[in-house]
PQR file of N, CA, C, O and H, with PARSE charges and radii, in Angstrom:
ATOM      1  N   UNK A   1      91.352 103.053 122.277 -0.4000 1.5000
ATOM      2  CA  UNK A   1      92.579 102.318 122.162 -0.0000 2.0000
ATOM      3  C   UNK A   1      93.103 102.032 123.566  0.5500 1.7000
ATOM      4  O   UNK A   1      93.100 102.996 124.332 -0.5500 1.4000
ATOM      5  N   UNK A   2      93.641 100.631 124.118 -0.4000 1.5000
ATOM      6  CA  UNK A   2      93.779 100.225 125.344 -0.0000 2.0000
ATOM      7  C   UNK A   2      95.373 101.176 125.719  0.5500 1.7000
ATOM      8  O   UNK A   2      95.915 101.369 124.631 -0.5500 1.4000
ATOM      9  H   UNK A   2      93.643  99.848 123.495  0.4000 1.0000
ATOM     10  N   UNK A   3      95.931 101.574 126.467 -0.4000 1.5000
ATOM     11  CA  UNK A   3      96.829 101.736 127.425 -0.0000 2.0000
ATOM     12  C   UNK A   3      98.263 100.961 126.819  0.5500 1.7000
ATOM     13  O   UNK A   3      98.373  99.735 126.805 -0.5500 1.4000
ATOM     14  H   UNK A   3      95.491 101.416 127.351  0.4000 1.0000
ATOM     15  N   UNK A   4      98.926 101.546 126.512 -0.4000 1.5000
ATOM     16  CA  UNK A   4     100.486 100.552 126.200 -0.0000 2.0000
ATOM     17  C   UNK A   4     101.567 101.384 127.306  0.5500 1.7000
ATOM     18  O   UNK A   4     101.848 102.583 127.291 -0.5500 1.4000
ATOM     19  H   UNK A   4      98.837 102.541 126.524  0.4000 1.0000
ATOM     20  N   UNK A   5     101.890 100.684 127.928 -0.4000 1.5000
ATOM     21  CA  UNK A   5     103.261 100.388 128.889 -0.0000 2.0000
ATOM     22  C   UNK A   5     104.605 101.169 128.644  0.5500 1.7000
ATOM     23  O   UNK A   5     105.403 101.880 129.255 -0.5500 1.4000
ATOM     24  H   UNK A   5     101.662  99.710 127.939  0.4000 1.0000
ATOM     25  N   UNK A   6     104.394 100.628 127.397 -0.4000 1.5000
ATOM     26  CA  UNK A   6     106.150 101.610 126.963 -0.0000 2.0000
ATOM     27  C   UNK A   6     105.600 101.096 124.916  0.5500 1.7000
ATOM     28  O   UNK A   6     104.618 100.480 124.503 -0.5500 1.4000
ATOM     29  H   UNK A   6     103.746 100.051 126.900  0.4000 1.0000
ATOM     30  N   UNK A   7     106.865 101.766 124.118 -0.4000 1.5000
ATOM     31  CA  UNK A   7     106.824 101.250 122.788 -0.0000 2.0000
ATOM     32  C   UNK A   7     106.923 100.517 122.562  0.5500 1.7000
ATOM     33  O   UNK A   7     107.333  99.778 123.457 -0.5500 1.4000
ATOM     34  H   UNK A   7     107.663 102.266 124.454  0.4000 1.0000
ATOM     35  N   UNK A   8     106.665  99.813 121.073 -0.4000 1.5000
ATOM     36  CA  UNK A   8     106.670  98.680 120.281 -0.0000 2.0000
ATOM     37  C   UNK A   8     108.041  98.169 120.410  0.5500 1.7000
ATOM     38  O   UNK A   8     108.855  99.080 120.263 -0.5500 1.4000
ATOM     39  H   UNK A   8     106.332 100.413 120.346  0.4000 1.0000
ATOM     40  N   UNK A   9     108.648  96.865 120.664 -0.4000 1.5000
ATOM     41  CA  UNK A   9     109.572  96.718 119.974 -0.0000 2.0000
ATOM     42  C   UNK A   9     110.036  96.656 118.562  0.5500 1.7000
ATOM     43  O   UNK A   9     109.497  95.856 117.797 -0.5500 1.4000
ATOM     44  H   UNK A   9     107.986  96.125 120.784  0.4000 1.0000
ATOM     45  N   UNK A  10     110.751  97.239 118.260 -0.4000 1.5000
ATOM     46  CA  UNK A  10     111.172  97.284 116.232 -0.0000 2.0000
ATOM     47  C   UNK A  10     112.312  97.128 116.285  0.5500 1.7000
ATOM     48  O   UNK A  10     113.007  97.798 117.049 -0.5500 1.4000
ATOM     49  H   UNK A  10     111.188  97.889 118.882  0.4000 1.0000
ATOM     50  N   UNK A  11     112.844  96.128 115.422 -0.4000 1.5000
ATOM     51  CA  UNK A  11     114.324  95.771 115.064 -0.0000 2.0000
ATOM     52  C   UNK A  11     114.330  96.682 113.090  0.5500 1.7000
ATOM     53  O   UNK A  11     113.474  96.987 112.259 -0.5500 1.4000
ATOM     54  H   UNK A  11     112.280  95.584 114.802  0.4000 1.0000
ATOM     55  N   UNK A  12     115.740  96.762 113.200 -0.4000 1.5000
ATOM     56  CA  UNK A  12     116.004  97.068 111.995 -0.0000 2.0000
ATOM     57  C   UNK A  12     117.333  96.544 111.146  0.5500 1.7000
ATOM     58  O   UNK A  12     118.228  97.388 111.097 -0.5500 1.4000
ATOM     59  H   UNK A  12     116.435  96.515 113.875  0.4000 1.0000
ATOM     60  N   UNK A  13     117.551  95.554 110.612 -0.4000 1.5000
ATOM     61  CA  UNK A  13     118.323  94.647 110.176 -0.0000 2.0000
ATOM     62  C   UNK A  13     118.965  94.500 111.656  0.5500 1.7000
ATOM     63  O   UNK A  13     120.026  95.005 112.025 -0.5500 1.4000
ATOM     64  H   UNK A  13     116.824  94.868 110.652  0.4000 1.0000
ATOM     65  N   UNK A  14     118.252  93.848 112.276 -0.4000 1.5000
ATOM     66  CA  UNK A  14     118.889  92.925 113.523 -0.0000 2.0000
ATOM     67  C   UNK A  14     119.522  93.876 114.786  0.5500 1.7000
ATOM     68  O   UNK A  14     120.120  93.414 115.757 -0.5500 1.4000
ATOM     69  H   UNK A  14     117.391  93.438 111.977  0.4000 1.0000
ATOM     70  N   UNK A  15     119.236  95.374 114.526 -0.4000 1.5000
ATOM     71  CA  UNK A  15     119.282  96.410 115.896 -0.0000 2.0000
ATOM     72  C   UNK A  15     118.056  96.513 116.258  0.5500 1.7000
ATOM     73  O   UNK A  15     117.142  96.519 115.434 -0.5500 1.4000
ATOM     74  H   UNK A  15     118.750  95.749 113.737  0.4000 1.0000
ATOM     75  N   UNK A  16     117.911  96.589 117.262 -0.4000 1.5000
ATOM     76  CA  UNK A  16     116.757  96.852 118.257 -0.0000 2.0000
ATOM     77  C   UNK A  16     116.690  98.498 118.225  0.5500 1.7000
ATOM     78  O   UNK A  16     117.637  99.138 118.683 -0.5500 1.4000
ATOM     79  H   UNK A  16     118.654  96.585 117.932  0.4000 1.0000
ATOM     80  N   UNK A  17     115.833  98.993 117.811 -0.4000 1.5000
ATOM     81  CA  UNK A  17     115.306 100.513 118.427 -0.0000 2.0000
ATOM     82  C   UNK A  17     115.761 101.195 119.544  0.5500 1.7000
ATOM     83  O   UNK A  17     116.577 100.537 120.190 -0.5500 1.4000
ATOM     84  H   UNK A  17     115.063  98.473 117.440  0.4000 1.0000
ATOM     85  N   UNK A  18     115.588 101.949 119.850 -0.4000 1.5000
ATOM     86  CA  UNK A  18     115.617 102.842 121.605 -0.0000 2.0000
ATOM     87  C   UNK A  18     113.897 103.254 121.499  0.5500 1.7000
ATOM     88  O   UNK A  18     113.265 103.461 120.463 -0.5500 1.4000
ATOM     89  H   UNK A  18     114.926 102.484 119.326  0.4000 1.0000
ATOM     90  N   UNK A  19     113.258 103.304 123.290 -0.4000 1.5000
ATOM     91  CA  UNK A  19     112.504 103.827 122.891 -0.0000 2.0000
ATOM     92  C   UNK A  19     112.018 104.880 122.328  0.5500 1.7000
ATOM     93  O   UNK A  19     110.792 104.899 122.215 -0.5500 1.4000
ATOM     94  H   UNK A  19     113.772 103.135 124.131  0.4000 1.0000
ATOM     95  N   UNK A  20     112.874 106.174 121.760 -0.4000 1.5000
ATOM     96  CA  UNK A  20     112.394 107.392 121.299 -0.0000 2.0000
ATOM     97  C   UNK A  20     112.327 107.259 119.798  0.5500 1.7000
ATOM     98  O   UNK A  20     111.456 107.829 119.141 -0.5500 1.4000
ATOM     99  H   UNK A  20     113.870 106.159 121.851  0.4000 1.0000
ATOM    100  N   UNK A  21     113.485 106.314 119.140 -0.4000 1.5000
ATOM    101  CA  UNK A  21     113.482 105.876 118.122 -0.0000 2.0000
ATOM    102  C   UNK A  21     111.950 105.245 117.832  0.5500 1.7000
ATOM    103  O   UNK A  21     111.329 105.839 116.951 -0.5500 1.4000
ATOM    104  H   UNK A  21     114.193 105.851 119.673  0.4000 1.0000
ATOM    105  N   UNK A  22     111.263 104.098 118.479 -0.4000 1.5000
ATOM    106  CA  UNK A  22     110.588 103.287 117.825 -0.0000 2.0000
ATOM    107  C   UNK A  22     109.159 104.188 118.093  0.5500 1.7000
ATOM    108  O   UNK A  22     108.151 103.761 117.530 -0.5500 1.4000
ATOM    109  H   UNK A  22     111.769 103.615 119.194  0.4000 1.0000
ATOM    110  N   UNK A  23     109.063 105.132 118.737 -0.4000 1.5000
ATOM    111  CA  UNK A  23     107.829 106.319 119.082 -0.0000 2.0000
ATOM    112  C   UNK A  23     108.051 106.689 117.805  0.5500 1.7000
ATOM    113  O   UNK A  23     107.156 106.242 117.087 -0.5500 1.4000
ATOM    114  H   UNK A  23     109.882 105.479 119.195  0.4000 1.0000
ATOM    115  N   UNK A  24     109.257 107.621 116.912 -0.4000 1.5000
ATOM    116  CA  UNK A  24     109.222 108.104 115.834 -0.0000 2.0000
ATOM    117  C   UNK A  24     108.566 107.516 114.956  0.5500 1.7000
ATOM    118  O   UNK A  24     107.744 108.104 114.253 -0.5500 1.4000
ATOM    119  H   UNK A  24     109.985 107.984 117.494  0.4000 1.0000
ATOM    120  N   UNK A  25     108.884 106.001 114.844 -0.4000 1.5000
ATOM    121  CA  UNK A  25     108.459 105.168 114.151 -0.0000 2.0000
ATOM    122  C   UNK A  25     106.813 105.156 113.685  0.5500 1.7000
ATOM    123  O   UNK A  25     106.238 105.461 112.640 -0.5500 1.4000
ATOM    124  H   UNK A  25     109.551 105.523 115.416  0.4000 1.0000
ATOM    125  N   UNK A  26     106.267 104.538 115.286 -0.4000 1.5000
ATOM    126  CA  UNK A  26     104.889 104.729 115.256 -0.0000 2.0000
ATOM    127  C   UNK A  26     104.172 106.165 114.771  0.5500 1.7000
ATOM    128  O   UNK A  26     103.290 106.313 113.925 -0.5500 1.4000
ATOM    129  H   UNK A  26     106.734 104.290 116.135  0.4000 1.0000
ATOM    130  N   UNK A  27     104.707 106.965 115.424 -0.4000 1.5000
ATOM    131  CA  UNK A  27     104.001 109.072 114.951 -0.0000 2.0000
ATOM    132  C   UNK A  27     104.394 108.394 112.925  0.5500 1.7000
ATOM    133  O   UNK A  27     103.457 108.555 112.142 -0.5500 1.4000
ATOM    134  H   UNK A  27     105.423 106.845 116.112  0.4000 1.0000
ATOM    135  N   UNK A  28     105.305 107.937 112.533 -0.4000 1.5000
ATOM    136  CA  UNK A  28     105.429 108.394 111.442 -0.0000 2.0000
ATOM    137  C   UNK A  28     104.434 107.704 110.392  0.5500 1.7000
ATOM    138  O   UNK A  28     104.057 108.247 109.353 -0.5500 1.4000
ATOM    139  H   UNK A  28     106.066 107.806 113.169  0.4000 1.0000
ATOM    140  N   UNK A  29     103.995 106.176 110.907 -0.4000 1.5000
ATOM    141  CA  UNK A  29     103.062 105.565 110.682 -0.0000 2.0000
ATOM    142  C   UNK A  29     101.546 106.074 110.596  0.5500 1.7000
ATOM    143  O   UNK A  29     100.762 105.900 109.663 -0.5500 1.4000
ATOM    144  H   UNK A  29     104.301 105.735 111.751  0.4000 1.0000
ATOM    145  N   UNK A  30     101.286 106.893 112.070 -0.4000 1.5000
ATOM    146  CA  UNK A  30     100.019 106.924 112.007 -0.0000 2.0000
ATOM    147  C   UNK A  30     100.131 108.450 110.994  0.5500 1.7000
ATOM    148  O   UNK A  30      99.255 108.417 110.130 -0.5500 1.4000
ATOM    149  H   UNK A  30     101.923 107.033 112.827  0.4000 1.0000
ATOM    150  N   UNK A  31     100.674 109.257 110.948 -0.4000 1.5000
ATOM    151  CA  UNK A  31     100.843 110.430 110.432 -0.0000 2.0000
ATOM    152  C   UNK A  31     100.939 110.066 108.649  0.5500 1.7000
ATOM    153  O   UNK A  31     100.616 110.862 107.767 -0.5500 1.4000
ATOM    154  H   UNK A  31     101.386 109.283 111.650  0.4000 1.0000
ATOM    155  N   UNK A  32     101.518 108.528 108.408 -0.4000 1.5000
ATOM    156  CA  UNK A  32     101.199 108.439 106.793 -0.0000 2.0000
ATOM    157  C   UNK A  32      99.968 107.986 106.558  0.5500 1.7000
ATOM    158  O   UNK A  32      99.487 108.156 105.437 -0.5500 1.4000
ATOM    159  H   UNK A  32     101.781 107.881 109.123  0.4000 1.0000
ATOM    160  N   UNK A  33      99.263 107.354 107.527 -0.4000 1.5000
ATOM    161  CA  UNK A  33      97.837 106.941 107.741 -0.0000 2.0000
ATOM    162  C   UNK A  33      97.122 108.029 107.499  0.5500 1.7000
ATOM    163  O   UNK A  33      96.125 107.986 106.778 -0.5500 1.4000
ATOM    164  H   UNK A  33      99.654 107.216 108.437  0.4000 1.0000
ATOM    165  N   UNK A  34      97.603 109.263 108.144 -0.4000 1.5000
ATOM    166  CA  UNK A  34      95.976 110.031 108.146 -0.0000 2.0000
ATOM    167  C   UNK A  34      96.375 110.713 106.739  0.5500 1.7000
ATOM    168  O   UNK A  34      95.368 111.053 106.119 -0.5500 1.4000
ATOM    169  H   UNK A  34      98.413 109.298 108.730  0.4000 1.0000
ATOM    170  N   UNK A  35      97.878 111.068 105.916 -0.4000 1.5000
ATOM    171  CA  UNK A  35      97.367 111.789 104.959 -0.0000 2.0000
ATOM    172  C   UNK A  35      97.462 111.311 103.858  0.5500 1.7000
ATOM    173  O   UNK A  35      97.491 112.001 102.840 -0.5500 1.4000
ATOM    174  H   UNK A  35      98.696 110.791 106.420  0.4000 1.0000
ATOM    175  N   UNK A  36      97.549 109.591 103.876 -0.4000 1.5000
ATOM    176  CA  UNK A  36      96.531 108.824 102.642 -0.0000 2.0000
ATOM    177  C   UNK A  36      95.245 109.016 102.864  0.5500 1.7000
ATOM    178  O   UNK A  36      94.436 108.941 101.939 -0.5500 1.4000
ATOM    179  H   UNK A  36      97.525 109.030 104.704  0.4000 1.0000
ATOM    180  N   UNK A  37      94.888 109.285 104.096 -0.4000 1.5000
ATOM    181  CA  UNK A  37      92.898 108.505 104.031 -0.0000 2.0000
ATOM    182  C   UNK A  37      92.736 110.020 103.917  0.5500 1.7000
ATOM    183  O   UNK A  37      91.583 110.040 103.488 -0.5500 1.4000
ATOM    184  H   UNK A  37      95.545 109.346 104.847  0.4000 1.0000
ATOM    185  N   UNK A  38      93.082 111.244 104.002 -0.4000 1.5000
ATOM    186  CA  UNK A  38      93.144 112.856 103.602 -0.0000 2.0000
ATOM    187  C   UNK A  38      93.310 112.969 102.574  0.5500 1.7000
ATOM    188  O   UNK A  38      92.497 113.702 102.011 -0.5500 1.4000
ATOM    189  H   UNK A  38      94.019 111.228 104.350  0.4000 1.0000
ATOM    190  N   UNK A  39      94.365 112.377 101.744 -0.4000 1.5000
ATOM    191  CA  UNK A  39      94.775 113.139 100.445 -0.0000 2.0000
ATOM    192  C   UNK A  39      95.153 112.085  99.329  0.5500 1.7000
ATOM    193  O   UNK A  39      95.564 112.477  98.237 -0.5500 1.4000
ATOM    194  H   UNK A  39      95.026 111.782 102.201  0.4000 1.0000
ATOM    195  N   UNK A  40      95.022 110.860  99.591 -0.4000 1.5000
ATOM    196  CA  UNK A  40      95.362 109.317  98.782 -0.0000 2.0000
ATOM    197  C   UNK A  40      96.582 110.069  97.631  0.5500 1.7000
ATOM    198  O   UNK A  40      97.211 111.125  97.692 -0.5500 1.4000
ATOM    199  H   UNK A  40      94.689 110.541 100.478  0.4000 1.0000
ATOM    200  N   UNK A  41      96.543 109.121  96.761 -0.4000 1.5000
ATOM    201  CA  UNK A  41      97.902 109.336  95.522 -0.0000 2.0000
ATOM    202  C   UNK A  41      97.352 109.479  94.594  0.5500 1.7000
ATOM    203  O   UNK A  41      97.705 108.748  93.668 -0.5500 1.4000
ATOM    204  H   UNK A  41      96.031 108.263  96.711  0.4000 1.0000
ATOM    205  N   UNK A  42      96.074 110.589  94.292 -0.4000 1.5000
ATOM    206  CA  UNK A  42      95.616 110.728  92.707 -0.0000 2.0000
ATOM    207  C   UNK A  42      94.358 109.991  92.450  0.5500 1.7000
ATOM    208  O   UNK A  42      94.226 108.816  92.793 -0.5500 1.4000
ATOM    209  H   UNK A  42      95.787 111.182  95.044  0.4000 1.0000
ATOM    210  N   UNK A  43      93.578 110.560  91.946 -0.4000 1.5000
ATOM    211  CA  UNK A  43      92.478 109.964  91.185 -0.0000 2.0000
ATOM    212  C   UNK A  43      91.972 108.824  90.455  0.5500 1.7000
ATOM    213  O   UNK A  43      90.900 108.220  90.425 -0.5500 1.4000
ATOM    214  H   UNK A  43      93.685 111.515  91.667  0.4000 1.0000
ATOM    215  N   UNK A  44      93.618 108.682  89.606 -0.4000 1.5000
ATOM    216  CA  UNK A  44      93.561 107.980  88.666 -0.0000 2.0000
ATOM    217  C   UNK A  44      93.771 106.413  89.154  0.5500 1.7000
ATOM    218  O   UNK A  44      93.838 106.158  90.356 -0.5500 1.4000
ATOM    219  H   UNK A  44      94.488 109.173  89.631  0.4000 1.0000
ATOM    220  N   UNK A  45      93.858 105.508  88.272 -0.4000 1.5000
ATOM    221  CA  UNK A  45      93.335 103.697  88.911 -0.0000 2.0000
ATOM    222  C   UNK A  45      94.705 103.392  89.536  0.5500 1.7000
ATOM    223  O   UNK A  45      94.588 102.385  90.234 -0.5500 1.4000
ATOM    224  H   UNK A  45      93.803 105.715  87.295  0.4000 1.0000
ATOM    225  N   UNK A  46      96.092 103.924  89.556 -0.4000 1.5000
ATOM    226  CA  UNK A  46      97.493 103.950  89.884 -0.0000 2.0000
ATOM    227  C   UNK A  46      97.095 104.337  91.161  0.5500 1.7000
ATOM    228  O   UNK A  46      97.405 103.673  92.150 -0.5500 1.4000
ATOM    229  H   UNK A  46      96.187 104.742  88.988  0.4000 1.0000
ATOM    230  N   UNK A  47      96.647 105.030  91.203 -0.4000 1.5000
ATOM    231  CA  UNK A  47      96.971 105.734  92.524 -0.0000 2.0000
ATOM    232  C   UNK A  47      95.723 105.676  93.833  0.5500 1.7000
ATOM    233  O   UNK A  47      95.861 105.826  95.047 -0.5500 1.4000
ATOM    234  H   UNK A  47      96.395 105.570  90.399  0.4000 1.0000
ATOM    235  N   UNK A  48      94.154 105.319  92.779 -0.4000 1.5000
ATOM    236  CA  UNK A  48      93.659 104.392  93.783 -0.0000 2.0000
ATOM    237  C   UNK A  48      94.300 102.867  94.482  0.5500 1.7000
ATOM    238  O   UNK A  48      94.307 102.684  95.699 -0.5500 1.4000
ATOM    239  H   UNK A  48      94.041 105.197  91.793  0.4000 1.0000
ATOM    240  N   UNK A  49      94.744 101.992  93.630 -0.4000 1.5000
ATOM    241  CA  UNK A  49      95.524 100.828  93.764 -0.0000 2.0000
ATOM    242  C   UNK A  49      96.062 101.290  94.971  0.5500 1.7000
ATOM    243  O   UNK A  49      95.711 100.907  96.087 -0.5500 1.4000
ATOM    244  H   UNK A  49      94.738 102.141  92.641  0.4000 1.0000
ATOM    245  N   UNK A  50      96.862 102.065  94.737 -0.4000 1.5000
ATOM    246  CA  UNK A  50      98.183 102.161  95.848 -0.0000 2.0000
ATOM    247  C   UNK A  50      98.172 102.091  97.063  0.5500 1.7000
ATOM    248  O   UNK A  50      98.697 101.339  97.884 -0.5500 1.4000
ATOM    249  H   UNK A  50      97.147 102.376  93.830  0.4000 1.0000
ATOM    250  N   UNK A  51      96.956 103.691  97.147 -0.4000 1.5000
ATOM    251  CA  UNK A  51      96.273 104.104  98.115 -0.0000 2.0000
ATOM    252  C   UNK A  51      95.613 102.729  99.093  0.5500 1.7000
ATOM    253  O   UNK A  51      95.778 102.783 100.311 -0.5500 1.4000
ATOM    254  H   UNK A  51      96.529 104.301  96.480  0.4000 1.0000
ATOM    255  N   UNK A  52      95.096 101.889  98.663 -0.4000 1.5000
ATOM    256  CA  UNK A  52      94.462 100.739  98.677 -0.0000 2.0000
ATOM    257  C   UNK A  52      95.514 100.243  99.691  0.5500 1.7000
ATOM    258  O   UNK A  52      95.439 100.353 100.915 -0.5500 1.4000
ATOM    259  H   UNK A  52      94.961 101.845  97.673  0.4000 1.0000
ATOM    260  N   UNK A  53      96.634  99.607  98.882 -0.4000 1.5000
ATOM    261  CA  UNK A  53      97.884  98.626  99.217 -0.0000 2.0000
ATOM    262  C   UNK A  53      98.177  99.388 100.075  0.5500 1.7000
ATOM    263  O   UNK A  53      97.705  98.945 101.122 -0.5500 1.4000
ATOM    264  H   UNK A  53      96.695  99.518  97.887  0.4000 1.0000
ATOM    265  N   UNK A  54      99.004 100.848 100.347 -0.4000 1.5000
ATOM    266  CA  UNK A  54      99.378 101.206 101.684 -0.0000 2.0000
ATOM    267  C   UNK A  54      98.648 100.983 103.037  0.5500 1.7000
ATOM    268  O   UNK A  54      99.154 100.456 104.028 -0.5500 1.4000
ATOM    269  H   UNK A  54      99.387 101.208  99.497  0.4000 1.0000
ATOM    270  N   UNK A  55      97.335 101.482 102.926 -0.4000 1.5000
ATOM    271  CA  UNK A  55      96.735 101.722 103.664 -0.0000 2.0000
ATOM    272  C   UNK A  55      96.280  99.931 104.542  0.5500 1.7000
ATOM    273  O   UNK A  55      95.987  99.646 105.704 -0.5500 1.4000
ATOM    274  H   UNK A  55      96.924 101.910 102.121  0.4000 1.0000
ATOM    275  N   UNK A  56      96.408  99.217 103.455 -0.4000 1.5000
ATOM    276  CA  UNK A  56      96.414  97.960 103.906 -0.0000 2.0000
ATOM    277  C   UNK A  56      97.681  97.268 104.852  0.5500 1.7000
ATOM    278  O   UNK A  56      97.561  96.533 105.833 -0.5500 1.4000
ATOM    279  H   UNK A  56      96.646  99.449 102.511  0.4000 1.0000
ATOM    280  N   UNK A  57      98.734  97.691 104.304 -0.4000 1.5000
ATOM    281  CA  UNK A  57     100.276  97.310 104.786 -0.0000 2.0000
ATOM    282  C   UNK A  57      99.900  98.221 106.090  0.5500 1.7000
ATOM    283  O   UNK A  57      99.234  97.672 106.967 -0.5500 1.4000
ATOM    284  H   UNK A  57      98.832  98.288 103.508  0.4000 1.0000
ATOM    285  N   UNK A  58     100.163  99.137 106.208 -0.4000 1.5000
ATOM    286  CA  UNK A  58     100.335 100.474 107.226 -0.0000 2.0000
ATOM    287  C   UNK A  58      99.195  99.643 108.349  0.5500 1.7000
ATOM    288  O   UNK A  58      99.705  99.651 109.469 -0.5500 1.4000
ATOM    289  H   UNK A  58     100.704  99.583 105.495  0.4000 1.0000
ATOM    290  N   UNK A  59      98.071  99.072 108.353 -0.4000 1.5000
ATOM    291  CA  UNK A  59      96.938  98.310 109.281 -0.0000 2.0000
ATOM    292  C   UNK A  59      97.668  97.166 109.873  0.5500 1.7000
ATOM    293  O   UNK A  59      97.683  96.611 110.971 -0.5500 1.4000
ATOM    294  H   UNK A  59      97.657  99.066 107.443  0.4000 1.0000
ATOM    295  N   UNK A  60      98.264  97.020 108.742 -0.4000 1.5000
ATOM    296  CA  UNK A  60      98.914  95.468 109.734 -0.0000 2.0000
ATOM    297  C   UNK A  60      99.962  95.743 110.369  0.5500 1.7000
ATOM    298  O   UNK A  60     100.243  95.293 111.479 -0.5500 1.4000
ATOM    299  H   UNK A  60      98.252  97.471 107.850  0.4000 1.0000
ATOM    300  N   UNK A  61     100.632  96.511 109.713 -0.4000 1.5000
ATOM    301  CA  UNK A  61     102.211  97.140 111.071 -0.0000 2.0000
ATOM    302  C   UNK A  61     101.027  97.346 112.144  0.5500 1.7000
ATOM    303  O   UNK A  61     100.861  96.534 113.054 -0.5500 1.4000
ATOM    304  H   UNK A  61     100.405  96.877 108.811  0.4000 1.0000
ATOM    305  N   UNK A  62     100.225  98.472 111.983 -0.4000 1.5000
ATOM    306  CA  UNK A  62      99.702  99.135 113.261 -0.0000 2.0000
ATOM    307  C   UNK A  62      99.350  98.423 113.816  0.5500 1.7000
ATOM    308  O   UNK A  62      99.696  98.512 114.995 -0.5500 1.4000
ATOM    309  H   UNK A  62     100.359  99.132 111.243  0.4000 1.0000
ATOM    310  N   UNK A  63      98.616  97.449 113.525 -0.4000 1.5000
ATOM    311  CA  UNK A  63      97.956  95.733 114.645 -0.0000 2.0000
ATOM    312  C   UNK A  63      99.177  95.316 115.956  0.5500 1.7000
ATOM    313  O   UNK A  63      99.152  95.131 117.173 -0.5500 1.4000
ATOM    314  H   UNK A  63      98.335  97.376 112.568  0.4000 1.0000
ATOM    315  N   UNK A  64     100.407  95.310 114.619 -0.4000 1.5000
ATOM    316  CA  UNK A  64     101.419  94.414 115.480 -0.0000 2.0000
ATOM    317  C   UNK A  64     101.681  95.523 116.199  0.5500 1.7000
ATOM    318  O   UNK A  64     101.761  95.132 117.364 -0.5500 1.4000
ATOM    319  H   UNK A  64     100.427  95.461 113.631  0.4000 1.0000
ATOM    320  N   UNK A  65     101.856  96.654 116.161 -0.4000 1.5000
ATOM    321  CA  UNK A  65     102.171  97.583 116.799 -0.0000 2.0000
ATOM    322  C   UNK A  65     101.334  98.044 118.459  0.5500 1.7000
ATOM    323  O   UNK A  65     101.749  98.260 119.598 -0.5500 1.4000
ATOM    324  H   UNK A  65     101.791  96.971 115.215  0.4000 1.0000
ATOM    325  N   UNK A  66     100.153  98.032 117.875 -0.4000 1.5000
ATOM    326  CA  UNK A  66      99.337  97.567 119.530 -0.0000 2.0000
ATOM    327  C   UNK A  66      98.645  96.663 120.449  0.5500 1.7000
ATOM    328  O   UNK A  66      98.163  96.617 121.581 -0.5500 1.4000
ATOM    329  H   UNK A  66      99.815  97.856 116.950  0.4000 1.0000
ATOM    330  N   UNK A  67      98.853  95.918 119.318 -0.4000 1.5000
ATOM    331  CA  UNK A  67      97.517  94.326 119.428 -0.0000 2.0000
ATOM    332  C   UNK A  67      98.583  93.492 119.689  0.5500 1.7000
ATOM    333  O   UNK A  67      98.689  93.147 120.866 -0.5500 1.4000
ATOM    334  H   UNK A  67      99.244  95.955 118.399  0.4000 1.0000
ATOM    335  N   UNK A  68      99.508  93.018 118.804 -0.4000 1.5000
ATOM    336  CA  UNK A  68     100.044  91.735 118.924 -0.0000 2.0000
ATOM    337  C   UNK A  68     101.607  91.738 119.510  0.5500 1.7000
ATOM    338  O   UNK A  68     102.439  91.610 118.612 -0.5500 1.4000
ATOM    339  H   UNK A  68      99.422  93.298 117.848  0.4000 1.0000
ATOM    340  N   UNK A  69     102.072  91.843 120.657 -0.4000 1.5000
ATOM    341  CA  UNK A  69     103.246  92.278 121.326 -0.0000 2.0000
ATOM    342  C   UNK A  69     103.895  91.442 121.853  0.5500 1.7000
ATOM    343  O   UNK A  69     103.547  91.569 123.027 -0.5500 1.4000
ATOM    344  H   UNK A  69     101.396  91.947 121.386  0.4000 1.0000
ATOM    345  N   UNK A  70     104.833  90.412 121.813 -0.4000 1.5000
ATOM    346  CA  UNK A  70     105.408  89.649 122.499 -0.0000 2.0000
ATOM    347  C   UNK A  70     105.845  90.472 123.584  0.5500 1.7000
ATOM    348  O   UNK A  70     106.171  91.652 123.455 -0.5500 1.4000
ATOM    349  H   UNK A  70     105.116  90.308 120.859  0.4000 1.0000
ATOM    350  N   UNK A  71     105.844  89.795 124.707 -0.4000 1.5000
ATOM    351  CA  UNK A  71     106.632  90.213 125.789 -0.0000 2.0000
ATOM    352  C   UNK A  71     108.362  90.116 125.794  0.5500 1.7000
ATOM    353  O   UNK A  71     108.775  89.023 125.405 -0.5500 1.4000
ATOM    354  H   UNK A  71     105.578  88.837 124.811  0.4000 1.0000
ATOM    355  N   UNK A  72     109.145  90.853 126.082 -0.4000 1.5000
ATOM    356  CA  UNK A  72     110.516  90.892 125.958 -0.0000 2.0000
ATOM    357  C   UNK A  72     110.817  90.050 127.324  0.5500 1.7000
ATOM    358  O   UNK A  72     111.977  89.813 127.661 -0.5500 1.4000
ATOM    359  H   UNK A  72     108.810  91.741 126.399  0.4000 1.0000
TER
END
């Protein structure tokens, strides 16, 4: 993973983060990442689905999160 400068910017209904705030953010992301792909939501076809859909949503925050960054 390349080198990032400082955090993501993240707004939240139109406030801007601090950076310690938007670090929480990211730890809390990758930390729901690892204990879907550890422990998903159940066996059953509900909870494969889900597992599925998060893990999909949670990839694309994380993209914008290191990949795609406007400059401030």
């Amino acid at each position: 993973m390349k080198e990032r400068p400082n955090e993501p910017s993240i707004f939240i209904n139109g406030v801007k983060l601090f950076e310690g705030q938007a670090l929480t953010l990211r730890v809390a992301v990758e930390v729901f990442i690892s204990d879907l792909t550890e422990n998903g939501l159940g066996d059953d076809e509900h909870g494969i689905v889900m597992k599925k859909s998060y893990l999909k949503r949670l990839g694309e925050i994380r993209d914008l999160m290191f990949f795609k960054r406007e400059e401030e």
